[in-house]
N, CA and C atoms as an extended XYZ file, in Angstrom:
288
Properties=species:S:1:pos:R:3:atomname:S:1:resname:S:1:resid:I:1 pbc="F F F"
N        13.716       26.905       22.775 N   UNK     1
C        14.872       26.485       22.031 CA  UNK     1
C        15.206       27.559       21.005 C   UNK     1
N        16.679       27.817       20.653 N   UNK     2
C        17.106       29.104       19.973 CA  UNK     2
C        17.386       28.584       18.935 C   UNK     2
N        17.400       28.816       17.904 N   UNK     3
C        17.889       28.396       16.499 CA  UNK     3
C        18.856       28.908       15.692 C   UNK     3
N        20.566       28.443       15.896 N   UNK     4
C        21.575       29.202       15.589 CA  UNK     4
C        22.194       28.783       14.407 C   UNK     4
N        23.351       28.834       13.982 N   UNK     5
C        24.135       28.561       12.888 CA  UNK     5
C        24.149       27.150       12.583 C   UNK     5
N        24.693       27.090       14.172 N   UNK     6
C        25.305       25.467       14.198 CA  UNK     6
C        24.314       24.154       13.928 C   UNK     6
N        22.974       24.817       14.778 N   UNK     7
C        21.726       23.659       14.671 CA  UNK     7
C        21.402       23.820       12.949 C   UNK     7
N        21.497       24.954       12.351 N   UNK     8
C        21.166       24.921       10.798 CA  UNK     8
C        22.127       24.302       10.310 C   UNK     8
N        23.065       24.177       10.210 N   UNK     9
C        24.118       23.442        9.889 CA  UNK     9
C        23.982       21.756       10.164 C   UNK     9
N        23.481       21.958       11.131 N   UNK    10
C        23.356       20.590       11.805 CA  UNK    10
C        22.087       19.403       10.774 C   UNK    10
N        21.419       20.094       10.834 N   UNK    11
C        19.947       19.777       10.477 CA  UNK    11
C        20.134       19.414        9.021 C   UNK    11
N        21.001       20.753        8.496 N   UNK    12
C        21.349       20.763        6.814 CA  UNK    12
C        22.024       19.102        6.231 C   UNK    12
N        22.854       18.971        7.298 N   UNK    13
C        23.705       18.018        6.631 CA  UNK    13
C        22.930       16.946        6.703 C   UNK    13
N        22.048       16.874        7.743 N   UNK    14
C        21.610       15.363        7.912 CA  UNK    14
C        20.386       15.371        6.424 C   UNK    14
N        19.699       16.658        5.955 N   UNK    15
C        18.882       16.196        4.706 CA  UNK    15
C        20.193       16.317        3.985 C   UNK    15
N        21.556       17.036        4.002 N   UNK    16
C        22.158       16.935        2.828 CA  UNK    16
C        21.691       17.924        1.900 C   UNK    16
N        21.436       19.035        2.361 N   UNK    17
C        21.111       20.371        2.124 CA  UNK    17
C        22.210       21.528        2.380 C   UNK    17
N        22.908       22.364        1.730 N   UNK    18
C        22.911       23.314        1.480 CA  UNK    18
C        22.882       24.501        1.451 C   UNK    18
N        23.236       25.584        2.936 N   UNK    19
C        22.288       26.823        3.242 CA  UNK    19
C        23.682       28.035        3.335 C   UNK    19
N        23.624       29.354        2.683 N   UNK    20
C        24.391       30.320        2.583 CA  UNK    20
C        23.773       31.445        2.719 C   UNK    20
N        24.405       32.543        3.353 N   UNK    21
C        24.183       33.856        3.527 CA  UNK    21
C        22.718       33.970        4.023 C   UNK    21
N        21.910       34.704        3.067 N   UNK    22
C        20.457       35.566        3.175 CA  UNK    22
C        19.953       33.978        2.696 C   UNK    22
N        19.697       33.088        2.583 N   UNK    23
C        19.201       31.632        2.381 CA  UNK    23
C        19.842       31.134        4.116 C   UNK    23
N        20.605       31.058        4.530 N   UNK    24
C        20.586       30.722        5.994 CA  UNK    24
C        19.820       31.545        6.994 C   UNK    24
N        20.104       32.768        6.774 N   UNK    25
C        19.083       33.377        8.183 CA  UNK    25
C        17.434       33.617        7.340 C   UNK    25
N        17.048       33.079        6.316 N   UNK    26
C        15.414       32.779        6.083 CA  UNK    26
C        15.002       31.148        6.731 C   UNK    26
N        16.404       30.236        6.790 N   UNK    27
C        15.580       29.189        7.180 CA  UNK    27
C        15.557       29.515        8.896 C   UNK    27
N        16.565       30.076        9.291 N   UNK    28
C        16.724       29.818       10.627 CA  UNK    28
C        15.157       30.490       11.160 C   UNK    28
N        15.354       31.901       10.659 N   UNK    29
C        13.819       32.637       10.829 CA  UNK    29
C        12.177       31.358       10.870 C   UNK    29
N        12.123       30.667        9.824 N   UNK    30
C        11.557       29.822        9.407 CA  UNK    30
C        11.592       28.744       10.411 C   UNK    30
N        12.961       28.347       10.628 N   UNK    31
C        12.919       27.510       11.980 CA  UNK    31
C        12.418       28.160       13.219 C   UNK    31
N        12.859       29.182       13.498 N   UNK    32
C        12.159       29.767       15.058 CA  UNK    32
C        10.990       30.042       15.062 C   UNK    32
N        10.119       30.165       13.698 N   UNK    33
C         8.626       30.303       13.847 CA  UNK    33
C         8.054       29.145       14.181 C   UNK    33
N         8.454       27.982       13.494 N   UNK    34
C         8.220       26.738       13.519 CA  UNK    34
C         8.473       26.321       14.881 C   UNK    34
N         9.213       26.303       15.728 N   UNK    35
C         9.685       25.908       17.116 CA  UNK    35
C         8.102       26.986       18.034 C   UNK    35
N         8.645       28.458       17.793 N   UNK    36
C         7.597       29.094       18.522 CA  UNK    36
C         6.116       28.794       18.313 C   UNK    36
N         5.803       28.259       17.085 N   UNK    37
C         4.175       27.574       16.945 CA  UNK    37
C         3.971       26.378       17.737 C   UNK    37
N         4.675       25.541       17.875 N   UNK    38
C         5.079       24.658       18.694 CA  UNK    38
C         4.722       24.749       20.263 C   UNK    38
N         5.475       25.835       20.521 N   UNK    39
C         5.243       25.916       21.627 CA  UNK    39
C         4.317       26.212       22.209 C   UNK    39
N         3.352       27.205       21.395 N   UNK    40
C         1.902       27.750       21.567 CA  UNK    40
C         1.347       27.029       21.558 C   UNK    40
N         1.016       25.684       20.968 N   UNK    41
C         0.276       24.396       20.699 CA  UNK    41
C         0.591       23.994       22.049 C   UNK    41
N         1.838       24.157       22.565 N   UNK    42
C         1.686       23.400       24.188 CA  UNK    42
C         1.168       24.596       25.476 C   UNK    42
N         0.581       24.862       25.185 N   UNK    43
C         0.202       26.084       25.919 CA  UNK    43
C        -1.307       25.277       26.027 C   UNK    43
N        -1.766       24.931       25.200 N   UNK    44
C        -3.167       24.195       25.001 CA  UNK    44
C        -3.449       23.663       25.903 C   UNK    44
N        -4.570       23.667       26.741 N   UNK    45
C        -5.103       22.674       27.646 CA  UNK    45
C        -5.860       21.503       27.294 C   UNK    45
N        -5.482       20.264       26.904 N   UNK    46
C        -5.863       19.334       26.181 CA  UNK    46
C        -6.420       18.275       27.254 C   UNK    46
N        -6.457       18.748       28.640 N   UNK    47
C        -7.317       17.645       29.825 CA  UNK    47
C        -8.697       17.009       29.480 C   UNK    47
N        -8.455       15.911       29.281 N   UNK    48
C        -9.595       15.135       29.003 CA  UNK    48
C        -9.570       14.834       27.884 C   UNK    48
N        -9.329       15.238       26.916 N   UNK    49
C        -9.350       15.139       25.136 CA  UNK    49
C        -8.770       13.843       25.210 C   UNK    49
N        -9.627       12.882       24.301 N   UNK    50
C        -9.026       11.842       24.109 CA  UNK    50
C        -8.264       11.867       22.482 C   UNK    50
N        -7.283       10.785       22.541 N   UNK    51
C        -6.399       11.041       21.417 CA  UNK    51
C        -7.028       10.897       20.159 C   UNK    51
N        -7.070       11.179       19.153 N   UNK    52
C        -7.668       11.056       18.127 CA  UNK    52
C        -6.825        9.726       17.130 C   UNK    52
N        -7.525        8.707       16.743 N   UNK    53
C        -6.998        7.323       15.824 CA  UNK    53
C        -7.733        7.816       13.862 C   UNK    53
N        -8.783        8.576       14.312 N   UNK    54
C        -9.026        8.501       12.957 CA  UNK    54
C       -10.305        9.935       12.969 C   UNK    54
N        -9.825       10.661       11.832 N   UNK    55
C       -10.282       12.118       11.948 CA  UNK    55
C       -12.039       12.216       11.659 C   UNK    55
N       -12.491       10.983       11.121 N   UNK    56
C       -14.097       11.260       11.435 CA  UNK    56
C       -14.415        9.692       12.228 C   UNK    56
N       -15.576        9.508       12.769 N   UNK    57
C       -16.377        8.551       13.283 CA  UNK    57
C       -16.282        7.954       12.125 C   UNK    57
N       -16.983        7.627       10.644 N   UNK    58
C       -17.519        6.978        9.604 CA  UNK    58
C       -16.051        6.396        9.287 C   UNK    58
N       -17.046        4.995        8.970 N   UNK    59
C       -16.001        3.953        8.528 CA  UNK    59
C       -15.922        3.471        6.530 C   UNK    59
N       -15.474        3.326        6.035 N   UNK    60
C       -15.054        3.449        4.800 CA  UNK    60
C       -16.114        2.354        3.834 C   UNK    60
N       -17.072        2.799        3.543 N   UNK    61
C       -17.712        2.478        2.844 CA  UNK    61
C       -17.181        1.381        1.497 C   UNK    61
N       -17.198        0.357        1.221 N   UNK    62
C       -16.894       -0.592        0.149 CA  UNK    62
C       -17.265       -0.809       -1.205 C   UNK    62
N       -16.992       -1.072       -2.112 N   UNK    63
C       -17.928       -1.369       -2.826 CA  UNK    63
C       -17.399       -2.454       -3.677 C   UNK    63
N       -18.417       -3.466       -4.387 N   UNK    64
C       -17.851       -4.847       -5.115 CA  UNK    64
C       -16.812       -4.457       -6.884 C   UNK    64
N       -15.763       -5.177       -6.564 N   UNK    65
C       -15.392       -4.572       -7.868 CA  UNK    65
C       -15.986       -5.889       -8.757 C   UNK    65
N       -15.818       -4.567      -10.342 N   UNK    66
C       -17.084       -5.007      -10.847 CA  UNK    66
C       -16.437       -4.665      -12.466 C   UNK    66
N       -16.027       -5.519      -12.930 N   UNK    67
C       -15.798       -5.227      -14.116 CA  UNK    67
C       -16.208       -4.221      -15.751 C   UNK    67
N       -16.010       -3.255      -15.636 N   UNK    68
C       -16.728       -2.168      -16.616 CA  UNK    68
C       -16.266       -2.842      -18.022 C   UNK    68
N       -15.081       -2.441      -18.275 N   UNK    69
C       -14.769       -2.570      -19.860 CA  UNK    69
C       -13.768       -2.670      -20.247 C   UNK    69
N       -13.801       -4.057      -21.101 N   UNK    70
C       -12.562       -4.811      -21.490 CA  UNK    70
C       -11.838       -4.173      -22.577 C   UNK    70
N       -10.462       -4.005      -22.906 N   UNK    71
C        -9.500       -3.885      -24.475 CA  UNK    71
C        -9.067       -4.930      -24.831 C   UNK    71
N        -9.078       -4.768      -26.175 N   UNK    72
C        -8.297       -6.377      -26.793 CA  UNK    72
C        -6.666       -5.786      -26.392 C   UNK    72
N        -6.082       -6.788      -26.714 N   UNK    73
C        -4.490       -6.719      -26.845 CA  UNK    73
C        -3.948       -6.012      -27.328 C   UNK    73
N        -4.632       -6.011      -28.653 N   UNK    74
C        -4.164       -4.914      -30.134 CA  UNK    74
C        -4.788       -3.314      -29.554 C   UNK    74
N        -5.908       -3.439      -29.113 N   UNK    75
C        -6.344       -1.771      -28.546 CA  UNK    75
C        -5.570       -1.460      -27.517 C   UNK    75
N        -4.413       -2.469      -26.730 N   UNK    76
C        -3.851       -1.958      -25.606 CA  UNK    76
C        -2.233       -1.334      -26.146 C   UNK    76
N        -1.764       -2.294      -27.354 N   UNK    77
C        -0.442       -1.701      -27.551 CA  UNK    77
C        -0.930       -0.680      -28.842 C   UNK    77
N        -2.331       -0.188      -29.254 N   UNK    78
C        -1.920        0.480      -30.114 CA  UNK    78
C        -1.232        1.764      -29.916 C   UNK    78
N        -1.426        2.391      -29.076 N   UNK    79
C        -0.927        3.468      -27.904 CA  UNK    79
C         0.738        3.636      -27.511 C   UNK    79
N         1.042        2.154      -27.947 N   UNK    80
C         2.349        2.275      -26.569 CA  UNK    80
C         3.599        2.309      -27.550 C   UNK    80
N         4.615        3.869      -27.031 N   UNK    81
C         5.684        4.008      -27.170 CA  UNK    81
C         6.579        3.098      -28.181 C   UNK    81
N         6.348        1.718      -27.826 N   UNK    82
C         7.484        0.523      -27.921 CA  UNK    82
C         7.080       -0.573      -27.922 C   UNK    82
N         6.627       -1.400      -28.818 N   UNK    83
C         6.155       -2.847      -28.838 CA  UNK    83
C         6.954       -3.520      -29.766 C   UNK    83
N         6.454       -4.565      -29.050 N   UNK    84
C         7.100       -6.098      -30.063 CA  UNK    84
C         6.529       -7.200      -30.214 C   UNK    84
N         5.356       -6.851      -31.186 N   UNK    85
C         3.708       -7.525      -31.611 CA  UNK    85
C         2.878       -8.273      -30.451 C   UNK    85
N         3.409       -8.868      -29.265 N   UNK    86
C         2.386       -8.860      -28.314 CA  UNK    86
C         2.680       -8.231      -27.292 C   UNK    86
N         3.761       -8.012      -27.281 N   UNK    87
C         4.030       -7.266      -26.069 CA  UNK    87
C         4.852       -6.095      -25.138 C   UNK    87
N         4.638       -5.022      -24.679 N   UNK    88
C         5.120       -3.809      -24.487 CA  UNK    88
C         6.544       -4.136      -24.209 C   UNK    88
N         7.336       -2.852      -24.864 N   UNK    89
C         8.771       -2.783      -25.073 CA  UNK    89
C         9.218       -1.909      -23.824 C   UNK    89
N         9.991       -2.089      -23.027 N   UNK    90
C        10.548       -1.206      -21.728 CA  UNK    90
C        11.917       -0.844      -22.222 C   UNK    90
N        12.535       -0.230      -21.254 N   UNK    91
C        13.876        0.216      -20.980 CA  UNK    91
C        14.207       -0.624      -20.128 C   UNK    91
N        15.366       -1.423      -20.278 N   UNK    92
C        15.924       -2.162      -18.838 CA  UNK    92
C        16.671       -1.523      -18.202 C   UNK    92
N        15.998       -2.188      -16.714 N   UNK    93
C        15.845       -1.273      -15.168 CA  UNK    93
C        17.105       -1.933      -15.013 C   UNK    93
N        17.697       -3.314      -14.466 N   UNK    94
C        18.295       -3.988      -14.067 CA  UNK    94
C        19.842       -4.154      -14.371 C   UNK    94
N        20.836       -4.391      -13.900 N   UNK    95
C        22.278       -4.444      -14.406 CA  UNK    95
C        22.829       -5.419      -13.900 C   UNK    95
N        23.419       -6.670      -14.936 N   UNK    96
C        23.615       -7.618      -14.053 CA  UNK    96
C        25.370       -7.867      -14.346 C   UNK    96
């Protein structure tokens, strides 16, 4: 596969990106390496290899949660930006 104006163009709009002059022929470059690595990867003889689900054998070890160490109320807002004696002050997210 060749990597021309039009496919950069193409590609650009769909992230909604941006590409001019010496910034277009670095991505395209960038794209044809990317395509040609690609292709070398299919060059691979992968007969028999089974697919891989998870990159080691070992399964994820657990552990009990376990309570370390408590703050009072007052040690939690002494810290914070914005309070209003019990409780943290935000910016409102919401617009109604």
């Amino acid at each position: 596969m060749e990597v021309n104006d039009e496919l950069v163009d193409k590609i650009a709009a769909l992230a909604k990106l941006e590409f001019k002059g010496e910034e277009k022929e670095a991505i395209k470059g960038d794209m044809q390496r990317i395509l040609n690595f690609i292709d070398k990867l299919g060059e691979v003889d992968t007969e028999g290899v089974e697919p891989l689900v998870y990159m080691t054998d070992e399964s994820l070890k657990l552990r009990a949660d376990e309570v370390d160490q408590n703050i009072s109320q007052d040690e939690a807002l002494r810290n914070a930006p914005d309070k209003d004696s019990d409780y943290f002050k935000v910016p409102k997210v919401l617009k109604k």
